[in-house]
N, C-alpha and C positions, 0 to 999 in steps of 0.2 A: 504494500500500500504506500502511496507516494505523501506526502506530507499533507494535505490538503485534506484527502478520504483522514486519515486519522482527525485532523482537528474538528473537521465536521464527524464525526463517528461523537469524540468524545462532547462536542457541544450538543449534540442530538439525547446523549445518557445525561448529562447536565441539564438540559431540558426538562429531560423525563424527571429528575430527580427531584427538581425545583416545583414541575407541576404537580407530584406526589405529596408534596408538603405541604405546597399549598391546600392541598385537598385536603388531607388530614388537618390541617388546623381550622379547614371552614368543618369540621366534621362529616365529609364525604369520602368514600374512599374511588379507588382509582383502578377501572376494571380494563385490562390491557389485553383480555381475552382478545379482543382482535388484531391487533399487532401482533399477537403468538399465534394464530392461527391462520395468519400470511404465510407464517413462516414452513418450507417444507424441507423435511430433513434430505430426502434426494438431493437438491439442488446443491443445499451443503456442503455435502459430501460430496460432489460433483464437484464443488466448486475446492474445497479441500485438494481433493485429488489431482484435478488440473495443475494447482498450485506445486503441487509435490511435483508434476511429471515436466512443470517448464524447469524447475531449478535443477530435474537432475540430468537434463536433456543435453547441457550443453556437457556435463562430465562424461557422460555416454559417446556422444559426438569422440569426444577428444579420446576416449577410448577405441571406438571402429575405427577410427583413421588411421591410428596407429598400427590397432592389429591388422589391418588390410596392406599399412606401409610393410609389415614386418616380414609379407610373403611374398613378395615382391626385393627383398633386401635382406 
């Protein structure tokens, strides 16, 4: 995540934090069922997974090439 997605991620839970408080101090509480219920674990994990497979793409790269150099040489 590049600087920007984090400070909006964390002003977005600051947000959240801030409204929760407020609510509780007007004596309301704060039902986020639907903001959890956006959420789907597939995607997640999809998106997880992606993550894993660009970071280790480029060590793999650098690995085939070599071993491809190495029969050749």
């Amino acid at each position: 995540m590049n600087k920007f997605a984090r400070l909006a991620a964390r002003l977005a839970a600051m947000g959240a934090v801030v409204a929760a408080g407020a609510a509780n101090a007007a004596g309301t509480s704060v039902d986020a069922s639907g903001v959890l219920a956006g959420i789907d674990s597939t995607s997640v994990v999809t998106a997880i997974v992606a993550a894993g497979a660009i970071m280790a793409l480029p060590g793999f790269a650098k690995w085939a090439i070599k071993k491809t150099a190495s029969f050749f040489g």
